[in-house]
C-alpha positions in Angstrom: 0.0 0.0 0.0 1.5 3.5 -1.0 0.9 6.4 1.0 -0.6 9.0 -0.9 0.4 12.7 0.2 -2.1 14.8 1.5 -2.3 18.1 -0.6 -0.9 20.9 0.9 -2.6 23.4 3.1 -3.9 27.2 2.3 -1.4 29.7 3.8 -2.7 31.4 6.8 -3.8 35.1 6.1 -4.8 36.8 8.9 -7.7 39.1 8.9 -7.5 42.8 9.7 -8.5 43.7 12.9 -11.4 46.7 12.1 -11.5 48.2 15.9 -8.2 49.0 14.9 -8.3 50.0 11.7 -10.9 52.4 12.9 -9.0 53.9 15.9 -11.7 52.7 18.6 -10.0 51.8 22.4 -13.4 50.9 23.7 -16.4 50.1 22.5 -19.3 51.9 23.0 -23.0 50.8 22.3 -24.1 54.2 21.1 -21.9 54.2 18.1 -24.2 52.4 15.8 -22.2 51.9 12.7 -19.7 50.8 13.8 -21.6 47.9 15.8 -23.7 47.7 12.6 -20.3 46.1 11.0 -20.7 42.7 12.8 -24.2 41.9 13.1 -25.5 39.6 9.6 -28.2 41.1 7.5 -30.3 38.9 9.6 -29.4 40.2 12.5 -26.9 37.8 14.7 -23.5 38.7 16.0 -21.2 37.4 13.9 -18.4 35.1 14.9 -14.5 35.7 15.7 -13.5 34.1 13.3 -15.4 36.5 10.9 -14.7 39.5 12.0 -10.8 39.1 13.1 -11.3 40.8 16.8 -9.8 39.2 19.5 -11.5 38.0 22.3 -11.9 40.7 24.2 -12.5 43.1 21.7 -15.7 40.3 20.6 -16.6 40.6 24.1 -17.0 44.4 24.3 -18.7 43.9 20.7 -21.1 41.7 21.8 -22.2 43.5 25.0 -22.3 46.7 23.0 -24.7 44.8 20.6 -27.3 43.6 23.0 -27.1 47.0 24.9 -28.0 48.8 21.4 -30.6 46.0 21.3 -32.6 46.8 24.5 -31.8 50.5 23.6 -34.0 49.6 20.1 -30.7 50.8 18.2 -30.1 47.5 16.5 -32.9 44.6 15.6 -32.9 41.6 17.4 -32.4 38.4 15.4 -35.1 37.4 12.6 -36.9 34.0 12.8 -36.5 32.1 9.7 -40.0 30.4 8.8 -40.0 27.5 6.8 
């Protein structure tokens, strides 16, 4: 039996992290647009490994988000029907 060689892997590109692209230390859940960046069009945070923010950075996001959300700033989730 001959061992076949796996093919080779995708070089890592890291994404670019937009909090600091944009110049923003903290988070704040006023700033709309910005937040507006990493929700989905049907309204759910979207994921680390989306976005490129580190964890605490997702953290502040996510807080922000649902504090926009009570606030009526942002929509909640949608339901999907089927």
């Amino acid at each position: 039996m001959s061992a076949v060689p796996k093919p080779a892997a995708k070089p890592f590109k890291r994404k670019r992290n937009p909090l600091l692209a944009a110049g923003v230390s903290e988070v704040d859940w006023k700033d709309v647009e910005l937040l507006r960046k990493f929700i989905s069009d049907r309204g759910k945070i979207r994921a680390r490994r989306v976005t490129g923010l580190t964890p605490r950075q997702q953290k502040q996001v996510s807080v922000a988000i649902k504090n926009a959300r009570e606030m009526a700033l942002l929509p909640y989730p949608a339901r999907v029907r089927n």
